[in-house]
C-alpha positions as CSV (number, residue, x, y, z in Angstrom):
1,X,0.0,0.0,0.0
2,X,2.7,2.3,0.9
3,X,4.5,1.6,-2.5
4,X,1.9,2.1,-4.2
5,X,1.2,5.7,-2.7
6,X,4.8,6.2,-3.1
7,X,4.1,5.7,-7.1
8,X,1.6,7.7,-7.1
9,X,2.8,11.0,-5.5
10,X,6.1,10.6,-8.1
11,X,3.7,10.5,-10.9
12,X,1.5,13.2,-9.5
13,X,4.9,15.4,-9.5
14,X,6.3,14.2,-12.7
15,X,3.1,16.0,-13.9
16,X,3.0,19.0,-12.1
17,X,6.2,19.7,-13.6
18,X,5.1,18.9,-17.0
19,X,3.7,21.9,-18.9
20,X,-0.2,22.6,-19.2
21,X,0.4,22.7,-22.7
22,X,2.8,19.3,-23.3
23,X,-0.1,17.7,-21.1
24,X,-3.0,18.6,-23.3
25,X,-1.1,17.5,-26.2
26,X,-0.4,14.1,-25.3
27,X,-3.8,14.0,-24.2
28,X,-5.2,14.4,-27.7
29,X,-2.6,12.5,-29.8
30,X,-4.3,9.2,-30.8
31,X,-2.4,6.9,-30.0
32,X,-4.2,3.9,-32.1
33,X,-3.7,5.5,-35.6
34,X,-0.3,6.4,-34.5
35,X,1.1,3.1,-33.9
36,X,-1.1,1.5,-36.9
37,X,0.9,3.9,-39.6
38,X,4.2,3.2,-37.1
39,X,3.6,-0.8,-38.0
40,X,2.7,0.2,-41.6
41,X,5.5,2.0,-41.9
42,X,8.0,-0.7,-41.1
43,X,6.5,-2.8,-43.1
44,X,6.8,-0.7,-46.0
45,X,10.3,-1.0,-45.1
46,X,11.0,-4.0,-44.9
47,X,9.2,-4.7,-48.3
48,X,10.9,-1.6,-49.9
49,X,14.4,-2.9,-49.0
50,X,14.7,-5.2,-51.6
51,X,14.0,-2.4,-54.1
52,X,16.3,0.4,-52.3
53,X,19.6,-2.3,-52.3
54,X,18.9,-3.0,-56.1
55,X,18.7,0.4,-57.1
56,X,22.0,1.0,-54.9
57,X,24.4,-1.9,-56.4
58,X,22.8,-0.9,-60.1
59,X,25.1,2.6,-59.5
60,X,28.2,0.4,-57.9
61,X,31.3,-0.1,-58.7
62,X,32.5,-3.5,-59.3
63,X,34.8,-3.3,-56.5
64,X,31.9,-2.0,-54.4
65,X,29.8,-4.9,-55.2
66,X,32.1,-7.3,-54.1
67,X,33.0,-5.9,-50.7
68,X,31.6,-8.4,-47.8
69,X,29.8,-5.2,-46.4
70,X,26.6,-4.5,-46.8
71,X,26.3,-1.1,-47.8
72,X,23.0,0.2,-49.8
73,X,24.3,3.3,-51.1
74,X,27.4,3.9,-53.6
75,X,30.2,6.0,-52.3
76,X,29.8,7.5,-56.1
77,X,27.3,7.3,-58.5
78,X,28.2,4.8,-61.6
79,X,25.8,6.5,-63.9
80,X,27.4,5.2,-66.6
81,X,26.3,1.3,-65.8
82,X,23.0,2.8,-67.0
83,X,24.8,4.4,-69.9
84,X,26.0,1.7,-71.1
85,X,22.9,-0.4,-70.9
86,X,21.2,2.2,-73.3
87,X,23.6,1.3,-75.8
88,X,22.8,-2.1,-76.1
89,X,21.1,-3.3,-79.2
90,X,19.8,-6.2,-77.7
91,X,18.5,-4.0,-74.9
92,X,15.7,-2.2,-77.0
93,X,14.9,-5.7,-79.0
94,X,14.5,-7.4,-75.5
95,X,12.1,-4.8,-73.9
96,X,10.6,-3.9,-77.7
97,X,9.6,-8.0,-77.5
98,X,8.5,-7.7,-74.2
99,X,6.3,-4.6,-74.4
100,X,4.9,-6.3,-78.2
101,X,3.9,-9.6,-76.2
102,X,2.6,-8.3,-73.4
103,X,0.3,-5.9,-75.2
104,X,-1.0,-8.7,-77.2
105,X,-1.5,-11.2,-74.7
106,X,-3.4,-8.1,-72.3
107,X,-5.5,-7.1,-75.4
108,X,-6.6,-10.8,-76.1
109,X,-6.8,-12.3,-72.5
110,X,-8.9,-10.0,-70.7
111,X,-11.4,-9.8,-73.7
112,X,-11.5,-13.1,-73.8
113,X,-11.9,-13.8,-70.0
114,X,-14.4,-11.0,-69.9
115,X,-16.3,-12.4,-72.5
116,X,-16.5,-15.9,-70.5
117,X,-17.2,-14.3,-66.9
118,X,-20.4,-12.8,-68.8
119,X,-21.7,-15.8,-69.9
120,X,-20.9,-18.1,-66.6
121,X,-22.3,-14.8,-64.4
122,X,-25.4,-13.2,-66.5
123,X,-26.5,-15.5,-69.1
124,X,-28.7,-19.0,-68.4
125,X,-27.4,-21.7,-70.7
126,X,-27.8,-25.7,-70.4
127,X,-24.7,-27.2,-68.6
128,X,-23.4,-24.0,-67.2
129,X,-22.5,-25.0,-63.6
130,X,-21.0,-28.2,-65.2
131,X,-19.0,-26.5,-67.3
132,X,-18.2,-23.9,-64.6
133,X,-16.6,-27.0,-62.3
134,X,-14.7,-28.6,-65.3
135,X,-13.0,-25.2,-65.8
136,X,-12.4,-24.3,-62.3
137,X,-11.0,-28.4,-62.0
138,X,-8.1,-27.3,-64.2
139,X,-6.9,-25.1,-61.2
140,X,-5.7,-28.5,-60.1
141,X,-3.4,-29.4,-62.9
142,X,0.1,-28.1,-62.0
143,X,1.6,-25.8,-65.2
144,X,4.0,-28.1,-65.6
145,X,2.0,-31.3,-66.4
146,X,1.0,-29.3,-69.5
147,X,4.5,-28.5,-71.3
148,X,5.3,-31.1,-73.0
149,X,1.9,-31.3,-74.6
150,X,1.8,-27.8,-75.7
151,X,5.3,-27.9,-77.1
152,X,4.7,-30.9,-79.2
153,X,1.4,-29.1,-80.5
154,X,3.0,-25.7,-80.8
155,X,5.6,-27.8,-82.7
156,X,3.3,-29.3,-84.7
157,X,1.7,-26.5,-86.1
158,X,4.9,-25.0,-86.8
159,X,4.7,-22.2,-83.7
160,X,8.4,-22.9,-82.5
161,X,10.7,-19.4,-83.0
162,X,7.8,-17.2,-83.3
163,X,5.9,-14.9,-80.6
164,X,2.4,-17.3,-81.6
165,X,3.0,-19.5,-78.5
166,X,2.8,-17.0,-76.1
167,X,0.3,-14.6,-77.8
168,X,-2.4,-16.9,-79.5
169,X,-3.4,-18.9,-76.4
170,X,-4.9,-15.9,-74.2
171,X,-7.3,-15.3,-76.5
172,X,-9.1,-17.9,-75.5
173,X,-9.3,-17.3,-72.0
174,X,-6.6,-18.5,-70.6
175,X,-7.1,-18.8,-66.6
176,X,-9.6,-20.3,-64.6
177,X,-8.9,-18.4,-61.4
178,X,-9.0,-15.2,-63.3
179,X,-12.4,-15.8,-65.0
180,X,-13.4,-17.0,-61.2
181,X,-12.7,-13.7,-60.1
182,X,-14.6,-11.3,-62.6
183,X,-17.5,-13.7,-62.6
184,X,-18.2,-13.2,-58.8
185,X,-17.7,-9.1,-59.2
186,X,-20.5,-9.1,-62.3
187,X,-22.8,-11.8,-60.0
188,X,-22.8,-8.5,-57.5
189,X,-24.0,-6.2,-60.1
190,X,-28.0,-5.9,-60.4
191,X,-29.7,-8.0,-63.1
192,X,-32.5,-5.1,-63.2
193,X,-30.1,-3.3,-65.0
194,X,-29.4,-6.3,-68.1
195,X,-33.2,-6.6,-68.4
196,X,-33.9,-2.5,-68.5
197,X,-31.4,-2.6,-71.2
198,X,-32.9,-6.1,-73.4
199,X,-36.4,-4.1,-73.0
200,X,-34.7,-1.2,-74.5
201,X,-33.5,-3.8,-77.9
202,X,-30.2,-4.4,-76.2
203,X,-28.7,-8.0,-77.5
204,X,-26.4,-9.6,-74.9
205,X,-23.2,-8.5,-76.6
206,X,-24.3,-4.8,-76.2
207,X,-25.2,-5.2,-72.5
208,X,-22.0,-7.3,-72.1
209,X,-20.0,-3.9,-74.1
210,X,-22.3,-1.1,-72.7
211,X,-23.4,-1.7,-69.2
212,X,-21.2,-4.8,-67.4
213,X,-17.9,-4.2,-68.6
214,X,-18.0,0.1,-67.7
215,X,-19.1,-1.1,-63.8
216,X,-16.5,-4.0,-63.9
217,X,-13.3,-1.7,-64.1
218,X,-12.4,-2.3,-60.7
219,X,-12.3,-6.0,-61.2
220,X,-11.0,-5.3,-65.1
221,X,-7.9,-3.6,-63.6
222,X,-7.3,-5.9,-60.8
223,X,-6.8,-8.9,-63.5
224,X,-5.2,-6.6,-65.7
225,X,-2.4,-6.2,-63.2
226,X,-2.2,-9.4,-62.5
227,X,-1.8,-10.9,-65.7
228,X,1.0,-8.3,-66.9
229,X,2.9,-8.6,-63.7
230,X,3.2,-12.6,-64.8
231,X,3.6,-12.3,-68.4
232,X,5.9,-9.3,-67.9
233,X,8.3,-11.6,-65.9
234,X,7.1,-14.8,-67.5
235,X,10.6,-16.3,-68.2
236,X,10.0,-20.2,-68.9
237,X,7.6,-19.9,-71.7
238,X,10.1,-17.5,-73.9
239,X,12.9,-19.7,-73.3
240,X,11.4,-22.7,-74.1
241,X,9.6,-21.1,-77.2
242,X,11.4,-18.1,-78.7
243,X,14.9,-20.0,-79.2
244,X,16.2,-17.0,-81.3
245,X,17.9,-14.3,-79.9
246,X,16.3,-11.2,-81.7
247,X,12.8,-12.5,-80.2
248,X,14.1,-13.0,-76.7
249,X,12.5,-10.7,-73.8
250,X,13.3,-8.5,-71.0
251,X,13.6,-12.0,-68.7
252,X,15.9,-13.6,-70.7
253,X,17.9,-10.4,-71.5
254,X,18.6,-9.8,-68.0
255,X,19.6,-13.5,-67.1
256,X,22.1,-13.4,-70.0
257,X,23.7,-10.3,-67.8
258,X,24.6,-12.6,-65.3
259,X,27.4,-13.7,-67.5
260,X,29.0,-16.7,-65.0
261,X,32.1,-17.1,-66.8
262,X,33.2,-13.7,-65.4
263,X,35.1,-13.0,-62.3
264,X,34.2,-11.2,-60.2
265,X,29.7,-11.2,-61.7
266,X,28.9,-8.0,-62.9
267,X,26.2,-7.8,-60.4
268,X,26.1,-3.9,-61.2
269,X,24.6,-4.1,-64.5
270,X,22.5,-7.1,-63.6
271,X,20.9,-4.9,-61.1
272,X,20.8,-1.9,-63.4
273,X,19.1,-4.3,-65.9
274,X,16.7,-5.1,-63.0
275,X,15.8,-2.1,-62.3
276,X,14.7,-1.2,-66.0
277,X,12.7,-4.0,-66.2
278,X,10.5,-3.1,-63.3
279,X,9.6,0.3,-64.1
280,X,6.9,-0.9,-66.0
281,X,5.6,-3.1,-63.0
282,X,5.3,-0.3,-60.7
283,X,3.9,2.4,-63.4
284,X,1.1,0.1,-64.4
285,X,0.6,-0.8,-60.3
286,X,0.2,3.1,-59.7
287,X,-1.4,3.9,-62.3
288,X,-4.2,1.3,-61.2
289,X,-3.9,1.0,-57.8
290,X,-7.2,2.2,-57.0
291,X,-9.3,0.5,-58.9
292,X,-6.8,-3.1,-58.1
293,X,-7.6,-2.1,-54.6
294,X,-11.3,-1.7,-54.9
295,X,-11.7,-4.9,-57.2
296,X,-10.1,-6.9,-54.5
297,X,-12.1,-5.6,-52.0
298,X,-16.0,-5.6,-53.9
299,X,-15.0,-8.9,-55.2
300,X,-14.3,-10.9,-52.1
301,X,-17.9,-9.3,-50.8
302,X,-19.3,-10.9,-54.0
303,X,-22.1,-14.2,-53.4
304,X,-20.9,-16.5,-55.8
């Protein structure tokens, strides 16, 4: 009891010497939101390191890279590791090849997958639901069951050394767990509005055009980051495809930087190759974060 007094009349003093104004400030801080954007902020961190000690060894020196130390920031800027990426030939071809694929395979995928999630979400047809299970059963089948198939039909129809392996396939909507995920955002949107529209003379391709796809942009975007992020850095299907070096792409290109015949690796303009090839990731991310944010969040609220 007497301790506990004791503690008391410190703290009392500790406070009485405190200023009014110091007092009423620490009063009003909120203390919640405050250690939330503390936590977020570490985690940031800790997620934005990766990224920070790239950027750092791409403006190394080759001396600097090899030193047991781990230091994030040059003693110098190397600009010219980044200067002499630019004059690479192959450089342009590789990320020419990769922006060319990637545009194609976005352009037919999503239209394609959009296409499909409007007929398994608005449209009543005879063996739907079966159909719907088949597809999502394929999520099952690991991607590497399905090589060797595909290459000997690819080979087959002549395919090998061309960009037609990699580009022809999304449009026919590749990607069950895709498709799974803009079918459940278009099962949220209100059927009044498809049959307001069919009164009107609207055919199911114009309602699909017109009304679902404009109020599926969230969703739209969400997959639309997702499926450049993985063709962007899609590596196994060029390699085992392309086989030429004037159609290789950004992947490859940087993996043939690691050159480990040299000593010490050039781990500078490995890194300064790196951090070329995710620019694009992280434009296309800001550029659509809100609506990849939103379509995660309305489409997990979704009743399939």
């Amino acid at each position: 009891m007497t301790t506990l007094s004791t503690q008391t009349k410190i703290a009392e003093s500790r406070n009485a010497g405190m200023p009014q104004t110091i007092r009423s400030i620490l009063r009003a801080l909120p203390l919640r939101p405050i250690l939330l954007y503390a936590v977020m902020i570490a985690f940031a961190a800790f997620f934005l390191f990766p990224l920070v000690w790239m950027g750092g060894t791409s403006l190394k020196t080759i001396e600097e890279v090899g030193q047991p130390q781990l230091n994030l920031l040059p003693a110098v800027p190397q600009w010219s590791n980044y200067d002499k990426l630019f004059h690479e030939d192959a450089f342009y071809r590789a990320f020419g090849n990769s922006l060319f694929i990637t545009g194609l395979v976005l352009l037919g995928t999503v239209t394609s997958i959009a296409l499909v999630a409007f007929s398994f979400s608005r449209l009543e047809w005879k063996g739907r639901n079966l159909v719907f299970a088949l597809m999502m059963g394929t999520l099952m089948l690991p991607v590497q069951a399905t090589l060797v198939p595909q290459y000997v039909l690819f080979y087959n129809l002549g395919w090998i050394r061309t960009f037609n392996p990699i580009t022809i396939p999304g449009y026919f909507a590749g990607g069950a767990a895709l498709i799974f995920l803009l079918r459940q955002f278009m099962l949220g949107i209100p059927r009044e509005l498809d049959e307001a529209a069919m009164i009107d003379g609207a055919n199911p391709l114009e309602v699909w055009w017109h009304i679902i796809m404009p109020l599926s942009r969230p969703a739209l975007a969400t997959i639309t980051v997702f499926l450049f992020v993985g063709q962007w850095n899609s590596l196994v299907q060029p390699l085992i495809y392309l086989q030429r070096s004037e159609l290789f792409t950004m992947p490859i290109y940087v993996a043939q930087k690691l050159n480990l015949q040299a000593s010490p690796l050039p781990w500078q303009d490995v890194m300064a190759a790196s951090m070329v090839f995710v620019l694009p990731v992280l434009i296309v991310f800001l550029m659509t974060q809100r609506y990849f944010i939103q379509g995660i969040t309305l489409t997990g609220s979704k009743e399939g």
